[in-house]
C-alpha positions in Angstrom: 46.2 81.7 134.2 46.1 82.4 130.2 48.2 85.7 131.2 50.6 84.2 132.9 51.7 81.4 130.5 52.1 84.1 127.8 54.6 85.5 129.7 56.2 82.3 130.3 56.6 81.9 126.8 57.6 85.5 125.9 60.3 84.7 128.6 61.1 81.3 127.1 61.5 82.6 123.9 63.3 85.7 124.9 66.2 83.2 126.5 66.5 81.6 123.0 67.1 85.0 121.5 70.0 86.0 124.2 71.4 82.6 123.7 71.5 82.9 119.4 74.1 85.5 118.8 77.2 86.2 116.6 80.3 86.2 118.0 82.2 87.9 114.7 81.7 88.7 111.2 84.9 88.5 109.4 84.8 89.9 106.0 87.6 91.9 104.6 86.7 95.3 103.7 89.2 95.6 100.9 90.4 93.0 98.4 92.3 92.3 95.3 90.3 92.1 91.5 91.6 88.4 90.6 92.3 87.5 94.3 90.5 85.2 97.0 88.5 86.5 100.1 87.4 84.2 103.0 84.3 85.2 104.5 83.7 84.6 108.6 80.7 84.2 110.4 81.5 82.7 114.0 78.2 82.4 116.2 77.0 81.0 119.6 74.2 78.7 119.4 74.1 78.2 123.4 71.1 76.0 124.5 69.7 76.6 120.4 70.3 73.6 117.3 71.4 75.5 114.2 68.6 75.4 111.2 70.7 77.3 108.8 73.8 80.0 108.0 72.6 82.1 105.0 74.8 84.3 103.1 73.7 87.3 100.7 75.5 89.8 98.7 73.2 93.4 98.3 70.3 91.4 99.5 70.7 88.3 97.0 71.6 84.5 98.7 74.5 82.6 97.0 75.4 80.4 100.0 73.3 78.4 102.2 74.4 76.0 105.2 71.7 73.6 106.2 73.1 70.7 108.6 69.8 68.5 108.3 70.0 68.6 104.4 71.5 65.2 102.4 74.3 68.3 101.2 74.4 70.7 103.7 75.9 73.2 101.0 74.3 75.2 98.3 75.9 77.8 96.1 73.0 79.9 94.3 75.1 82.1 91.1 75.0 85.5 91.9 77.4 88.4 89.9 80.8 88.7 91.0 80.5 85.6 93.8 81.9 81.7 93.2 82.1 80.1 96.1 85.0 77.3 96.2 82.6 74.8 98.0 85.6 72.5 99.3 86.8 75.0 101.2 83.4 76.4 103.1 81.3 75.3 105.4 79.3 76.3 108.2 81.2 78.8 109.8 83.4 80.0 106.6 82.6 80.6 102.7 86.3 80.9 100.4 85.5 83.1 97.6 87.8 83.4 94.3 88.1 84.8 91.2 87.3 88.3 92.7 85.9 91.0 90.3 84.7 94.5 90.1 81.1 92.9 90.5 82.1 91.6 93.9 82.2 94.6 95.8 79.1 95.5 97.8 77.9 94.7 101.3 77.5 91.0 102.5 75.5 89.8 105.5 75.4 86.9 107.0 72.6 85.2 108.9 72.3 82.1 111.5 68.8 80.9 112.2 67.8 78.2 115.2 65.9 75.2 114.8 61.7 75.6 115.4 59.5 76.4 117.2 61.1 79.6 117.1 63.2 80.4 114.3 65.5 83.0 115.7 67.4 84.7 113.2 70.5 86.9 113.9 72.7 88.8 111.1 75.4 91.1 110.8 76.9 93.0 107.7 80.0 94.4 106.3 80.9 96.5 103.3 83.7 95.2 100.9 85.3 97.0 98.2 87.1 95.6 95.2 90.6 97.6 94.2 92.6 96.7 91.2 96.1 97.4 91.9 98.5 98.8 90.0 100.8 96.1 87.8 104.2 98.1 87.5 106.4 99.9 90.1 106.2 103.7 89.6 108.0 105.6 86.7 110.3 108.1 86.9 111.4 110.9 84.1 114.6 110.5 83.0 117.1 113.0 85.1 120.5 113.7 85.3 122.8 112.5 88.0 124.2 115.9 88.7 123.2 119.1 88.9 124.3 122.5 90.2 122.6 125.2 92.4 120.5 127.3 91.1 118.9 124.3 88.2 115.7 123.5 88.3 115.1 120.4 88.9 111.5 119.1 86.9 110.6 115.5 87.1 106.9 113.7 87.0 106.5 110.3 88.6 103.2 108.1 87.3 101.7 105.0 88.7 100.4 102.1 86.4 97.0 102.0 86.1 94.8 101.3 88.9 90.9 101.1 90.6 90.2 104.0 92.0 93.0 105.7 91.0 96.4 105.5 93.4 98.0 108.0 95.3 101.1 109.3 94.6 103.8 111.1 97.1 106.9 113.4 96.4 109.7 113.0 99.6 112.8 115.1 99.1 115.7 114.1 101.6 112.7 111.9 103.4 110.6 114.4 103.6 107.2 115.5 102.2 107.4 117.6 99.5 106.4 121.0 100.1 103.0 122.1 98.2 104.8 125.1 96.4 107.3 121.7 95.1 104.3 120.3 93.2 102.3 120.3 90.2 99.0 117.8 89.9 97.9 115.4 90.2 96.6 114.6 86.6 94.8 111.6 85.7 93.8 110.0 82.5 91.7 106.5 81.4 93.8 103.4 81.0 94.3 102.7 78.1 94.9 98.6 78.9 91.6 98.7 81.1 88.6 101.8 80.5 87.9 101.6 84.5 91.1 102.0 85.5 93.3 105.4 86.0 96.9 106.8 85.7 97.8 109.2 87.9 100.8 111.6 87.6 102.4 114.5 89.6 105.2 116.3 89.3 108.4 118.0 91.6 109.6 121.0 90.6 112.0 123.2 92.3 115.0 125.3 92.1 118.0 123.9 93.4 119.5 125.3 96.5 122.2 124.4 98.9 120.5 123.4 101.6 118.6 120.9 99.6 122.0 118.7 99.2 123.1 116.8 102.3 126.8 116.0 101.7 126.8 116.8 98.2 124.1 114.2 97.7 119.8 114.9 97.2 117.8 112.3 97.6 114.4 112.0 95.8 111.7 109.4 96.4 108.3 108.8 94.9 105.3 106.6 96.5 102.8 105.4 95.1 99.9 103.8 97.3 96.7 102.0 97.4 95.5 102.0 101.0 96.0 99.5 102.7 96.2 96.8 99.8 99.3 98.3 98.0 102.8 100.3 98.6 105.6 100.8 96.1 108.3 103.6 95.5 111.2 104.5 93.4 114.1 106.4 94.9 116.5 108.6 92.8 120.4 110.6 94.1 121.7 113.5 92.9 124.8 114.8 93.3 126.0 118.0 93.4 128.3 119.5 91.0 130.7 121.9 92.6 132.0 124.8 91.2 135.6 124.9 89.8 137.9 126.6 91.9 139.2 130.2 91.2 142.9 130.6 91.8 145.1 133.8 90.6 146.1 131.9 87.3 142.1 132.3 86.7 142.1 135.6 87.8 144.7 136.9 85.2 143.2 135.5 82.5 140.0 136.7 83.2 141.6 140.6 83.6 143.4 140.0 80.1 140.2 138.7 78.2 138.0 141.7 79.9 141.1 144.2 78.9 141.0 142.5 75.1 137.2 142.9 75.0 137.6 146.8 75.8 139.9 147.0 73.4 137.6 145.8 70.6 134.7 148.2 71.9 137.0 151.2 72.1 140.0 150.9 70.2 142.4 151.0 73.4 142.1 150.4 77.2 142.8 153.9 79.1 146.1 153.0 79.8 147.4 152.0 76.3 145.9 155.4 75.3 147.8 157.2 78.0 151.2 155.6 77.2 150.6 156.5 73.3 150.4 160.0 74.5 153.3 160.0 76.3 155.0 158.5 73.9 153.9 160.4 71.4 154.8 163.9 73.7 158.5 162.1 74.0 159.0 161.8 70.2 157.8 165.0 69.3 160.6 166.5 70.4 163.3 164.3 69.0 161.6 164.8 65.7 161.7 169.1 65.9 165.7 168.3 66.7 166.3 166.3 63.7 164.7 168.6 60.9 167.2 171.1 61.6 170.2 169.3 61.1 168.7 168.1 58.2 167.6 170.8 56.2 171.3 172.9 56.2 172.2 169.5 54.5 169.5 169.9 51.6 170.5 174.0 51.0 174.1 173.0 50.6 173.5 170.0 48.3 171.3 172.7 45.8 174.0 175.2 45.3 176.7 172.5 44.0 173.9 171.1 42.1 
């Protein structure tokens, strides 16, 4: 008989603990340093009456729900937690003024009215991230460039918690690994806890890279899944001037001129001077004879 009404009551009580259960925990797992965060705990009392919904962060309670109470609300001060207690209630707690000290893991827990007490909780993790304040900067680079340049630019995010990731695309397209140099991060100096983050592209220019005469770069700079920016830079491609026969001479007579300077004369000149030289020699034999008769004759008058 005493047997058997145990096992009543272990079955009684074993109904109340089916019946007590939560439906969803909604806590974000990331937020915003300076933002809000609205903090879910949906249950299903069944055939129960609610005692209490308890909140904690690492262990410590800063809200408490109790529906018999004059005030059914009560904040207790905890690091990194204010509650807004206008906006909570049983089944939600608004939190604001987010800092780095409220990141951790909360759980919440929902308890039924005596004899029993059943208590069920559930937890999530939540991490605080302080985004960057600035889009992403560039290095200064020219407009244009011509194949075979190298092409050198870094691209930095602002300052950030943890420290933000930072992507090279070239024509839409990830950057190959031989493309980049980094990253390299440094402290903040508007915030200790916070990190800059820099990498840089560099390549040599080819054709291929240029898509209609035009290269697009693009840098991205990310803080999953809170934060996404980029900055995206064209470059055009400076063709080379065209070579006509104009271009050509000019080029033969400055080569021709430089020879000259190095060895006196170009192979031709010096061939012509010979010939010349072969053609006069003969005129000048011819014309000493008839003058040197003229020179005798002119002595014996004299």
């Amino acid at each position: 008989m005493c047997s058997a009404l145990v096992i009543l009551l272990l079955l009684w009580k074993h109904d109340f603990v089916e019946s007590l259960r939560i439906l969803e925990l909604r806590v974000p797992g990331h937020v915003e340093e300076g933002g809000q965060a609205l903090l879910g705990c949906q249950f299903d009392l069944e055939d129960d009456r609610l005692y209490s919904v308890n909140w904690y962060k690492d262990d410590q309670e800063f809200y408490r729900f109790v529906p018999t109470n004059s005030e059914p609300t009560s904040y207790f001060p905890v690091p990194g937690v204010i509650v807004n207690m206008a906006r909570s209630s049983s089944t939600v707690v608004a939190l604001e003024h987010l800092t780095k000290d409220s990141g951790g893991r909360y759980r919440c827990e929902v308890s039924g009215e005596a004899p029993y007490f059943v208590t069920v909780f559930d937890v999530k993790d939540v991490k605080v991230y302080l985004l960057p304040n600035n889009v992403p900067r560039m290095t200064e680079i020219k407009n244009e460039y011509e194949i075979g340049d190298t092409l050198k630019v870094n691209c930095t995010s602002s300052r950030s918690r943890p420290r933000a990731q930072v992507k090279w695309l070239v024509n839409n397209q990830s950057a190959p690994e031989s493309y980049l140099r980094g990253p390299w991060e440094w402290k903040s100096r508007e915030r200790p806890d916070a990190r800059v983050t820099t990498v840089e592209l560099n390549f040599i220019l080819m054709p291929y890279h240029f898509h209609e005469g035009v290269l697009t770069i693009e840098c991205q700079v990310t803080l999953a899944p809170l934060y996404h920016d980029k900055i995206v830079r064209h470059i055009l491609r400076i063709e080379p001037a065209p070579v006509d026969e104009a271009s050509d001479a000019i080029q033969q007579i400055y080569e021709a001129s430089v020879f000259s300077e190095s060895h006196g004369q170009t192979p031709e000149a010096e061939s012509q001077n010979n010939d010349y030289f072969r053609e006069n020699s003969a005129g000048f034999k011819v014309t000493a004879w008839v003058i040197l008769p003229s020179i005798v004759l002119v002595q014996l008058f004299f």
